[in-house]
PDB file of N, CA, C and O in Angstrom:
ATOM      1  N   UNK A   1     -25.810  70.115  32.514  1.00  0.00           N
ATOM      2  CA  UNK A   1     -26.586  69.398  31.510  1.00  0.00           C
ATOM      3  C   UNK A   1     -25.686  68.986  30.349  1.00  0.00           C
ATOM      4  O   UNK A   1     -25.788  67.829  29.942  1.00  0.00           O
ATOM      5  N   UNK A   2     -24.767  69.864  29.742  1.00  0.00           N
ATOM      6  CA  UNK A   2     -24.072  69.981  28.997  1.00  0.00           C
ATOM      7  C   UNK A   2     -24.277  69.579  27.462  1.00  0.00           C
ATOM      8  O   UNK A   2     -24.958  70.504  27.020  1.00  0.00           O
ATOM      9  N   UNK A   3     -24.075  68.808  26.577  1.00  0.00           N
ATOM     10  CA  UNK A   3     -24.614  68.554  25.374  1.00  0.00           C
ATOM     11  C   UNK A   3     -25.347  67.422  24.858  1.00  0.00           C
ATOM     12  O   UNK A   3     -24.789  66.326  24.835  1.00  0.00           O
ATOM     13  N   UNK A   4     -26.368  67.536  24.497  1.00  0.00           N
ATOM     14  CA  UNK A   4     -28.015  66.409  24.334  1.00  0.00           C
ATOM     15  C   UNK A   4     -27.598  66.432  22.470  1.00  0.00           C
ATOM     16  O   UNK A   4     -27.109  67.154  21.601  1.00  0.00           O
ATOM     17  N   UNK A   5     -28.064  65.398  22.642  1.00  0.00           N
ATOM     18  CA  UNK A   5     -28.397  64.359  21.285  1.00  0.00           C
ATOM     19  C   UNK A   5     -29.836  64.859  20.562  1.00  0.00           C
ATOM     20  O   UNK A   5     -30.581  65.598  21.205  1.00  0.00           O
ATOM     21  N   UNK A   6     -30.148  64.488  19.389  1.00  0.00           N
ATOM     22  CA  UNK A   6     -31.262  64.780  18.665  1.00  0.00           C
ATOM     23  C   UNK A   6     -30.810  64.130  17.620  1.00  0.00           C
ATOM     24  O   UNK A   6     -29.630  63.937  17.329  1.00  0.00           O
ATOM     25  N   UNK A   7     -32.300  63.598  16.728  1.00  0.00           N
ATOM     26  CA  UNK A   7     -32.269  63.081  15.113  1.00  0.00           C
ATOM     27  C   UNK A   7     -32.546  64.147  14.542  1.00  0.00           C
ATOM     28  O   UNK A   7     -33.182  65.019  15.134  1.00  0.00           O
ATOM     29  N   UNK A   8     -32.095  64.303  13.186  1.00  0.00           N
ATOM     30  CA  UNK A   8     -33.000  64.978  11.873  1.00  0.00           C
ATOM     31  C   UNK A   8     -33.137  64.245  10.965  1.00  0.00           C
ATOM     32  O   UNK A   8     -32.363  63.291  11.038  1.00  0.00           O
ATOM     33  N   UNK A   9     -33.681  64.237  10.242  1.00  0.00           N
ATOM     34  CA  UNK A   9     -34.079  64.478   8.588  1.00  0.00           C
ATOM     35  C   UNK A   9     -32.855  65.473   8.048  1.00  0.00           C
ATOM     36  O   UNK A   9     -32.847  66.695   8.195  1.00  0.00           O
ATOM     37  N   UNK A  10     -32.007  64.824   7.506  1.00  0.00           N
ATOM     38  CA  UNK A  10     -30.905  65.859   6.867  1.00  0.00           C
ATOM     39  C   UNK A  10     -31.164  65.528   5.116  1.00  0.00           C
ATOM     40  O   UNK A  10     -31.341  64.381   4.706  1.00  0.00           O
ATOM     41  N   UNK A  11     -31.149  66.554   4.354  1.00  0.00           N
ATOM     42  CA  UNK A  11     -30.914  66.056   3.274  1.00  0.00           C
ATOM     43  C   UNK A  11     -30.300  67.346   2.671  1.00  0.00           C
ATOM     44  O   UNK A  11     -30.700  68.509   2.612  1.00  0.00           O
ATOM     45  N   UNK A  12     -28.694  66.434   2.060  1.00  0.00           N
ATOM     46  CA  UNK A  12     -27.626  66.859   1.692  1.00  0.00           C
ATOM     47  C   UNK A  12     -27.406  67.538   0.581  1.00  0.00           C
ATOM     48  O   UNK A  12     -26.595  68.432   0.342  1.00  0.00           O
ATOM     49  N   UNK A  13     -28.751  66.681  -0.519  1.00  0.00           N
ATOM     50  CA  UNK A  13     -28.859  67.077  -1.830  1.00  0.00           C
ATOM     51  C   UNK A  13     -29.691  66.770  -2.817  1.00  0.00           C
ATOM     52  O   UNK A  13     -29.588  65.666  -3.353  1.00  0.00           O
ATOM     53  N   UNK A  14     -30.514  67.550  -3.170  1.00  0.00           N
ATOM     54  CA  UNK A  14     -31.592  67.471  -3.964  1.00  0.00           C
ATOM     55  C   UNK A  14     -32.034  65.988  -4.681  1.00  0.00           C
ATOM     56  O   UNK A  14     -31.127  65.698  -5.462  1.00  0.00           O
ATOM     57  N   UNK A  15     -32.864  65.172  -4.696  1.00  0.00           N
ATOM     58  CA  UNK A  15     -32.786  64.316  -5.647  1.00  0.00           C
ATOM     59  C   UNK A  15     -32.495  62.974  -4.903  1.00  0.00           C
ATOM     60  O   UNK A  15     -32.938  61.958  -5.440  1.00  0.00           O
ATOM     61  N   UNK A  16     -31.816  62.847  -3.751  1.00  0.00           N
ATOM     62  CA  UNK A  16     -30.885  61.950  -2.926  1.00  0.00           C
ATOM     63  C   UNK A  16     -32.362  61.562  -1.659  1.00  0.00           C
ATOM     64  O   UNK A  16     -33.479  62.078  -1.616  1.00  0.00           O
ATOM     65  N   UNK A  17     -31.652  60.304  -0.635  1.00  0.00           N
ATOM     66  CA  UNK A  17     -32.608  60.267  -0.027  1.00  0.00           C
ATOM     67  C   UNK A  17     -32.816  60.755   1.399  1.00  0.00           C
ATOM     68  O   UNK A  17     -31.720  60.887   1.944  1.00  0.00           O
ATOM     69  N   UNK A  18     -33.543  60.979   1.969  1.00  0.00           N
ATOM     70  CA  UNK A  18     -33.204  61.586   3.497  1.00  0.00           C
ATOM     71  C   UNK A  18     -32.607  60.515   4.466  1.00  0.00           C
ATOM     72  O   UNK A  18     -32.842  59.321   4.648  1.00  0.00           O
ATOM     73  N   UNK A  19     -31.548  61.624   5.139  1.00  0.00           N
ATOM     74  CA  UNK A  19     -30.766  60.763   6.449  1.00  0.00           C
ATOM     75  C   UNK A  19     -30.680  61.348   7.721  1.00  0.00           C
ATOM     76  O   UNK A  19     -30.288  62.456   8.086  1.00  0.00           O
ATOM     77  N   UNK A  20     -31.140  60.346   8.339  1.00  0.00           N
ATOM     78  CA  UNK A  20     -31.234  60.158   9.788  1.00  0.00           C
ATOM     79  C   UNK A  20     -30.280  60.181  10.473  1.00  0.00           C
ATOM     80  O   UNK A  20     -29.695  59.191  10.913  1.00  0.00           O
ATOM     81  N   UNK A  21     -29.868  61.856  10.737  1.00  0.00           N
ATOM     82  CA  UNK A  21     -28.430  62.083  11.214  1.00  0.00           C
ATOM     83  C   UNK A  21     -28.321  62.034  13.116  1.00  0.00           C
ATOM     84  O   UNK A  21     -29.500  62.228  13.411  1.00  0.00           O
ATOM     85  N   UNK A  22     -27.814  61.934  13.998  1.00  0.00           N
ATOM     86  CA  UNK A  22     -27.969  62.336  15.199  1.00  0.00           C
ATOM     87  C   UNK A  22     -27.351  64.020  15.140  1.00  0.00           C
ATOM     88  O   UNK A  22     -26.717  64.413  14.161  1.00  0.00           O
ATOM     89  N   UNK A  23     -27.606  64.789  16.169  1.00  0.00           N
ATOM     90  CA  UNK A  23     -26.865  65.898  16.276  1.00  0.00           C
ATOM     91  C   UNK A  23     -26.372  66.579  17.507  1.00  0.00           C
ATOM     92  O   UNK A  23     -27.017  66.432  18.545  1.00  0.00           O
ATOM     93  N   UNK A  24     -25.489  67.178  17.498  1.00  0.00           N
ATOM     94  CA  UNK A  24     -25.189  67.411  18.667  1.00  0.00           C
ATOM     95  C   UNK A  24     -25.910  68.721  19.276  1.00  0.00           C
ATOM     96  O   UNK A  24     -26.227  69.384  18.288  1.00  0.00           O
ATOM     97  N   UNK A  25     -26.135  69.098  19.921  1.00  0.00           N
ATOM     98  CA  UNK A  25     -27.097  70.523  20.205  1.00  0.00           C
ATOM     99  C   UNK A  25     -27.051  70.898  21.214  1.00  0.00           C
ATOM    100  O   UNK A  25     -27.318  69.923  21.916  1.00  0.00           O
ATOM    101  N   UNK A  26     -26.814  72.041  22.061  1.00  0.00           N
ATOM    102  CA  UNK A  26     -26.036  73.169  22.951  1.00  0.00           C
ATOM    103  C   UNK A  26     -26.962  73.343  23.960  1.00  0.00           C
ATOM    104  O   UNK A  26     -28.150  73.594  23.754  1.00  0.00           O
ATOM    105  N   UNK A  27     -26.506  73.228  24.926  1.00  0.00           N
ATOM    106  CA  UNK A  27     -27.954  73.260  26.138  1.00  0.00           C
ATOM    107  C   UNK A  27     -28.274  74.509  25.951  1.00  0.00           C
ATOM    108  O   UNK A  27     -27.544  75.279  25.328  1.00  0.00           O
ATOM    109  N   UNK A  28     -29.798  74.966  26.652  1.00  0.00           N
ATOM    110  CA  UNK A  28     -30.719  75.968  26.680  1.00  0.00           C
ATOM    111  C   UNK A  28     -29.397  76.845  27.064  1.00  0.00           C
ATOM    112  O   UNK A  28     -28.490  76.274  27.668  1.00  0.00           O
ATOM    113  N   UNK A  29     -29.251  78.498  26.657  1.00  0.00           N
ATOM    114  CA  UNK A  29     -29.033  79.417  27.328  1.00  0.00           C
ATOM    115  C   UNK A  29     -30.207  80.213  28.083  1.00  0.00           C
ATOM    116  O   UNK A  29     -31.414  80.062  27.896  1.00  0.00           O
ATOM    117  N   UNK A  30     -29.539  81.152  29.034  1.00  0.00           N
ATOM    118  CA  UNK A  30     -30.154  82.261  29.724  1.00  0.00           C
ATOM    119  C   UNK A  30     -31.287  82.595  28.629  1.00  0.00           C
ATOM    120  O   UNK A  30     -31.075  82.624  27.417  1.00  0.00           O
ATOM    121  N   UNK A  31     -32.582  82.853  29.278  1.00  0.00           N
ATOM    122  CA  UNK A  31     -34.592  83.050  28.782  1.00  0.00           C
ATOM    123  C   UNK A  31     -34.511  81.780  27.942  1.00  0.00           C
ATOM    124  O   UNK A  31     -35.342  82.044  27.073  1.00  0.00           O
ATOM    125  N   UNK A  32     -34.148  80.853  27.719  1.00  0.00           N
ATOM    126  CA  UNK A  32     -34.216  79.585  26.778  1.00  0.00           C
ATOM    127  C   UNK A  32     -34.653  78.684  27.319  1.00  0.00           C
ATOM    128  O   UNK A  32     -34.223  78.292  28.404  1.00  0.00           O
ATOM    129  N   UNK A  33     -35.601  78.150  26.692  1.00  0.00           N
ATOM    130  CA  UNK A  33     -36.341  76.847  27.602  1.00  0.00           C
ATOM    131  C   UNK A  33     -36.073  75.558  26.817  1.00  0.00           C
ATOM    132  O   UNK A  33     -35.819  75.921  25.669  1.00  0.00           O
ATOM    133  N   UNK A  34     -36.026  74.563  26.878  1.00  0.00           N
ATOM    134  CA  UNK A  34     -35.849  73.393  26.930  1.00  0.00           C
ATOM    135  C   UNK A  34     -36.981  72.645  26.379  1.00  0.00           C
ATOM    136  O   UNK A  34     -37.260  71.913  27.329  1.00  0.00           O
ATOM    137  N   UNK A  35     -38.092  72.271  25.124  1.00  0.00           N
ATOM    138  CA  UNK A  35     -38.967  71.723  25.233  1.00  0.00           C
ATOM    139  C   UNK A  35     -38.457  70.192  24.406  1.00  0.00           C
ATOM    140  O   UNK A  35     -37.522  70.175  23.606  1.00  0.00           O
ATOM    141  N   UNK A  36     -39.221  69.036  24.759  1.00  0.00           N
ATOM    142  CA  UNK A  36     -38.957  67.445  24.605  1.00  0.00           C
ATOM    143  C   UNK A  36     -40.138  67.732  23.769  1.00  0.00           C
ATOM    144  O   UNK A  36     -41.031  68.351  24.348  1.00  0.00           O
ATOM    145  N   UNK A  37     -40.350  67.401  22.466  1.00  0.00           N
ATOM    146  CA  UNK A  37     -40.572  66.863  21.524  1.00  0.00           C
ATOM    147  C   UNK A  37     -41.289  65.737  21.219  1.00  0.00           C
ATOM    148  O   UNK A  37     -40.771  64.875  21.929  1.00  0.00           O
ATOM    149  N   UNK A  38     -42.108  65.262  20.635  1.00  0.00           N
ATOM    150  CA  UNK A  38     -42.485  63.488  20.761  1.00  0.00           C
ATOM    151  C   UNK A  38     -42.805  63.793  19.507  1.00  0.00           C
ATOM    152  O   UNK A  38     -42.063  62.998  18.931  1.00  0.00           O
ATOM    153  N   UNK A  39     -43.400  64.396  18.606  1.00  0.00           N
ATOM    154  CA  UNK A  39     -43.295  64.123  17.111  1.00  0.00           C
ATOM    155  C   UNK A  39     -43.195  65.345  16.282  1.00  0.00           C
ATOM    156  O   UNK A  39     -43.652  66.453  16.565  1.00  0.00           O
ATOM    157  N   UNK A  40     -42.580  65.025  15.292  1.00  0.00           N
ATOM    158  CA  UNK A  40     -42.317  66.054  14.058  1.00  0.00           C
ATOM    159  C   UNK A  40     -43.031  65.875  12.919  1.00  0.00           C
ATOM    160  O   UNK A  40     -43.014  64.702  12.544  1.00  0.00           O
ATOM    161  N   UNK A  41     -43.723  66.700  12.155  1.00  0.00           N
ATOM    162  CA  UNK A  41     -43.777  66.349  10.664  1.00  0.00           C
ATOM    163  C   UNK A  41     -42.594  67.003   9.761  1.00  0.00           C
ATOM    164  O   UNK A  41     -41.518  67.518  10.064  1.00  0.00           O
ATOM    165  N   UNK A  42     -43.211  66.777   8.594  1.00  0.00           N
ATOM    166  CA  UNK A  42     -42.273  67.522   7.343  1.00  0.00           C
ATOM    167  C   UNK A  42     -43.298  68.216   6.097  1.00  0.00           C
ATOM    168  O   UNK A  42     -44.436  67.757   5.997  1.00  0.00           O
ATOM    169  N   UNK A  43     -43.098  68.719   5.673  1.00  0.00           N
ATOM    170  CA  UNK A  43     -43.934  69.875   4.841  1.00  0.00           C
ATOM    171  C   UNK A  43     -43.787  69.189   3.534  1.00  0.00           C
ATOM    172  O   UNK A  43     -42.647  68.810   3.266  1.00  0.00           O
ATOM    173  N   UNK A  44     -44.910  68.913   2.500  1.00  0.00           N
ATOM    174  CA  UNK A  44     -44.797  68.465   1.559  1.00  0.00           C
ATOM    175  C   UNK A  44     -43.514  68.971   1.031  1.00  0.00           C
ATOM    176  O   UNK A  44     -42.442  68.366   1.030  1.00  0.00           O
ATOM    177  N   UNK A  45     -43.774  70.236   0.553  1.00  0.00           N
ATOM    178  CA  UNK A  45     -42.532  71.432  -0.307  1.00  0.00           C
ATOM    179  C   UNK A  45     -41.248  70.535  -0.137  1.00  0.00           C
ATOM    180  O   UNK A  45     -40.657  70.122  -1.135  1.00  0.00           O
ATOM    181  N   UNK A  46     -40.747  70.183   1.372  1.00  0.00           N
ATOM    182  CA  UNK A  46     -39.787  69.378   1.845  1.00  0.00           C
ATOM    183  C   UNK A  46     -39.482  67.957   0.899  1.00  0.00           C
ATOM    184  O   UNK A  46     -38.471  68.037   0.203  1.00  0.00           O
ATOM    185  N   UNK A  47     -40.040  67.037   0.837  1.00  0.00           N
ATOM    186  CA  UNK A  47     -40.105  66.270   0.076  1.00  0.00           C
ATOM    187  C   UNK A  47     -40.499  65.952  -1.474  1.00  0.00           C
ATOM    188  O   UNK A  47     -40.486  64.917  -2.140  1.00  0.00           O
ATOM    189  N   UNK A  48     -40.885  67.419  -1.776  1.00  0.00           N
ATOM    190  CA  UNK A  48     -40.725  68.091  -3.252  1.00  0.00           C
ATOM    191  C   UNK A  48     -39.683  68.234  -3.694  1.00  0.00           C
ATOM    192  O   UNK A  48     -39.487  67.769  -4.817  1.00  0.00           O
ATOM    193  N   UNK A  49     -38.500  68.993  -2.940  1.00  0.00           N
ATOM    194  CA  UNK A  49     -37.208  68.921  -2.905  1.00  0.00           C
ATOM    195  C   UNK A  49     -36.103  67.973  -3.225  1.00  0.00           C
ATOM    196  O   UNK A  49     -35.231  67.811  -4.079  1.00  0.00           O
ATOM    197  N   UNK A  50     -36.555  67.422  -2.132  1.00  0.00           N
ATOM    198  CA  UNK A  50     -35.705  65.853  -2.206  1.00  0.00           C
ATOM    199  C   UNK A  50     -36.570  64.725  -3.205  1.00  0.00           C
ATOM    200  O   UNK A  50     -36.280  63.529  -3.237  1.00  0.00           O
ATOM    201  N   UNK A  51     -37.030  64.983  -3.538  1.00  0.00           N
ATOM    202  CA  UNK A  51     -37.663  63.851  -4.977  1.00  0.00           C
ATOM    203  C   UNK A  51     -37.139  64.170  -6.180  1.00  0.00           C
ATOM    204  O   UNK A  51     -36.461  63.480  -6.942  1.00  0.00           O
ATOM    205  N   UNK A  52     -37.664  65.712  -6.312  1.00  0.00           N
ATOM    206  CA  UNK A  52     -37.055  66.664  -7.962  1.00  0.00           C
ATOM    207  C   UNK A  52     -35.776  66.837  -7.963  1.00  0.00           C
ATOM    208  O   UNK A  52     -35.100  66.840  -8.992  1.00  0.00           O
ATOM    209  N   UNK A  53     -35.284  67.013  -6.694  1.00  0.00           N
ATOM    210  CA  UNK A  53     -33.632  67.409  -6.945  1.00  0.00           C
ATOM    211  C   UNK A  53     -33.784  69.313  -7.303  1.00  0.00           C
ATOM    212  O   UNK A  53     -32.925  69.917  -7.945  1.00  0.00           O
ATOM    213  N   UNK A  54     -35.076  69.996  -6.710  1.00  0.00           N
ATOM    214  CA  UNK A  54     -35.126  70.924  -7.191  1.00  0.00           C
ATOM    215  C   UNK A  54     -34.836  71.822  -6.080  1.00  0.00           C
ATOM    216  O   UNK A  54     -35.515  71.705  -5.060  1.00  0.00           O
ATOM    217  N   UNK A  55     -33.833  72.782  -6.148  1.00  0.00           N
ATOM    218  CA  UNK A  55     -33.676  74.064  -5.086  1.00  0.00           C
ATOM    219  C   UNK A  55     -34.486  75.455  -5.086  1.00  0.00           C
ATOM    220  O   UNK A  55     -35.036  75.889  -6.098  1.00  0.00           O
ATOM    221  N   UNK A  56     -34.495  75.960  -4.120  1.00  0.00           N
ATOM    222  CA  UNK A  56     -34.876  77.196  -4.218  1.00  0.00           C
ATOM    223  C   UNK A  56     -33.984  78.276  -4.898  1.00  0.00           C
ATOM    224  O   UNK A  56     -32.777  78.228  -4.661  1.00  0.00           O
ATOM    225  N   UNK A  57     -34.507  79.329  -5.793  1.00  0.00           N
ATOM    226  CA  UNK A  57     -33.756  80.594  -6.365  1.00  0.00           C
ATOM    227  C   UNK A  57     -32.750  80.889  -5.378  1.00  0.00           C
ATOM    228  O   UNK A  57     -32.933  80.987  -4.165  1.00  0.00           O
ATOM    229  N   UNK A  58     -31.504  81.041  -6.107  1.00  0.00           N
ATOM    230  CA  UNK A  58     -30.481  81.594  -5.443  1.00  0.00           C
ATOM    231  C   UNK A  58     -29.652  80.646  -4.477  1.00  0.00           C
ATOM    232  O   UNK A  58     -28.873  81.149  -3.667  1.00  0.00           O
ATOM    233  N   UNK A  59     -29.821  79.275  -4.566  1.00  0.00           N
ATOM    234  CA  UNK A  59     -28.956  78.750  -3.634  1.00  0.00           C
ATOM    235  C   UNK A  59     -29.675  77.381  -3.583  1.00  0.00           C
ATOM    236  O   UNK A  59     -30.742  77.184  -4.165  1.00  0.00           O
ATOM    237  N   UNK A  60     -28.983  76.386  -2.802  1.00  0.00           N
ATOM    238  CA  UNK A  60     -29.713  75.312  -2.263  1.00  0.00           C
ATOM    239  C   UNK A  60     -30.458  75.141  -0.645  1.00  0.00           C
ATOM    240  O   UNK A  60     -31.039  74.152  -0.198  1.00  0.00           O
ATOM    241  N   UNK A  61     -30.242  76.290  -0.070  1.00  0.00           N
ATOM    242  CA  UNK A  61     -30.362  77.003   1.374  1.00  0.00           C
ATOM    243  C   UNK A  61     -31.944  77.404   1.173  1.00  0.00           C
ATOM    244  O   UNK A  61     -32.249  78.362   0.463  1.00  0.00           O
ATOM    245  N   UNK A  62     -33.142  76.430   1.998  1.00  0.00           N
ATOM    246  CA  UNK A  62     -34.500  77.250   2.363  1.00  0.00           C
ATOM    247  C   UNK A  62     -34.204  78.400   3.279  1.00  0.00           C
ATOM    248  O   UNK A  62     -33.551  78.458   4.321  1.00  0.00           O
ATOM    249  N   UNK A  63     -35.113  79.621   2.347  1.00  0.00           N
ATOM    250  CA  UNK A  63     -35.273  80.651   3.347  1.00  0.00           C
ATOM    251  C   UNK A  63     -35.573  80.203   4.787  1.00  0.00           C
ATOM    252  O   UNK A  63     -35.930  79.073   5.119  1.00  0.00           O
ATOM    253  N   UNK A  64     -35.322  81.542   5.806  1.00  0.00           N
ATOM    254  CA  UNK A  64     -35.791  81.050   7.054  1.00  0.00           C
ATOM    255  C   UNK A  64     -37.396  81.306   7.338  1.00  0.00           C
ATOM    256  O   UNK A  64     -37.802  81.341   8.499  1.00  0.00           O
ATOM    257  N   UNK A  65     -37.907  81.407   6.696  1.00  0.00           N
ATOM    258  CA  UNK A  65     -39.349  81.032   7.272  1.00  0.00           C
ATOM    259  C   UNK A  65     -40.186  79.449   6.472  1.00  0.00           C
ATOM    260  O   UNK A  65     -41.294  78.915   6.513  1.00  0.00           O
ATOM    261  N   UNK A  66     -38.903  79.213   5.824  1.00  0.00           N
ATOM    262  CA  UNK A  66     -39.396  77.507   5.351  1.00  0.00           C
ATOM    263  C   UNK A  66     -38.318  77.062   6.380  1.00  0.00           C
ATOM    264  O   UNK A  66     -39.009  76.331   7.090  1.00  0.00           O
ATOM    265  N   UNK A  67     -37.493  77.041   6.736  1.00  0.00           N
ATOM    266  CA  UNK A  67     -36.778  75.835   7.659  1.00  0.00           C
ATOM    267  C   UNK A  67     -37.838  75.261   8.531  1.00  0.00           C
ATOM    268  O   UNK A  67     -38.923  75.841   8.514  1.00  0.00           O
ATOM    269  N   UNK A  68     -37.681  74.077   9.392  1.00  0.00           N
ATOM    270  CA  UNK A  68     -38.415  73.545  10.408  1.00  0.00           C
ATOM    271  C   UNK A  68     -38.543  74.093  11.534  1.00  0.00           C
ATOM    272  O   UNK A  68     -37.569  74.560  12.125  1.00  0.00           O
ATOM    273  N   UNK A  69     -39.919  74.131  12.077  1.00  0.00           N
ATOM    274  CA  UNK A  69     -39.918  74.718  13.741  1.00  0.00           C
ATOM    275  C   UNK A  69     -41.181  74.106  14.498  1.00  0.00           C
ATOM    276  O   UNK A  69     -42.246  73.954  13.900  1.00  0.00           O
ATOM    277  N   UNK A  70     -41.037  73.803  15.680  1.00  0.00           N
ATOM    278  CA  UNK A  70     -42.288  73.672  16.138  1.00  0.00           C
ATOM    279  C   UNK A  70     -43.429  74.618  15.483  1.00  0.00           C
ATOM    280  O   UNK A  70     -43.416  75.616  14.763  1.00  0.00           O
ATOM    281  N   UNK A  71     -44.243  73.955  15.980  1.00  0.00           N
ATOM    282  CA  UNK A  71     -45.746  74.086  15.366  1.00  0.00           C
ATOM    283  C   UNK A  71     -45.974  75.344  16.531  1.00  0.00           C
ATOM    284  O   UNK A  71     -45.651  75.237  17.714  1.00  0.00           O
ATOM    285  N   UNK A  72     -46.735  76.805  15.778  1.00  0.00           N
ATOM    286  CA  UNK A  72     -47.052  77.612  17.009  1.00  0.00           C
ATOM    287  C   UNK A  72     -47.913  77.308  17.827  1.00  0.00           C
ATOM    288  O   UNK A  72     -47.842  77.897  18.905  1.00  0.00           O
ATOM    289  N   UNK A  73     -49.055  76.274  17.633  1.00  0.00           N
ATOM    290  CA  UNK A  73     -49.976  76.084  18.353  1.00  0.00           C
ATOM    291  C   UNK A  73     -50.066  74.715  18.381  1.00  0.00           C
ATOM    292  O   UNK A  73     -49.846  74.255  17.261  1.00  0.00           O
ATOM    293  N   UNK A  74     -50.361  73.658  19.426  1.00  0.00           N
ATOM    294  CA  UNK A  74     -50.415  72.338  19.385  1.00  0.00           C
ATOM    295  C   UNK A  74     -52.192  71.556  18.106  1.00  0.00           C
ATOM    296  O   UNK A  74     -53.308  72.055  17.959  1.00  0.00           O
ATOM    297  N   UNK A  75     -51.739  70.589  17.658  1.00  0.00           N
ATOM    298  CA  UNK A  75     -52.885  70.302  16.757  1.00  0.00           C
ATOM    299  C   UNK A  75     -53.160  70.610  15.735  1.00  0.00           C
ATOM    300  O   UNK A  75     -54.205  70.201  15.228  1.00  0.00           O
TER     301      UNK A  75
END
């Protein structure tokens, strides 16, 4: 399979506008499944960010339970 393509929403720095980066991304390992995607949202908070130019305490790094992830349940 070897290495698959993907877009994000990258944003570099507070205040700035979002970019539509491609990325490179590592095929499934061993118990890892593979799911195709057809749409994403973004979390207001997200675009709170990038408007104010405002970071979270302690860094410009969202904790990991704000980063992006599929949705646990479809709908």
């Amino acid at each position: 399979m070897g290495t698959m393509k993907t877009l994000a929403g990258v944003l570099r720095k507070g205040g700035e506008p979002w970019e539509i980066t491609e990325l490179d991304l590592d095929e499934p390992k061993a118990n890892e499944v593979l799911v195709r995607m057809k749409a994403a949202g973004l979390c207001h908070s997200d675009e709170h960010i990038r408007a104010r130019g405002t970071a979270w305490s302690g860094g410009t790094r969202a904790p990991a339970s704000s980063r992006p992830s599929a949705p646990a349940s479809p709908g």
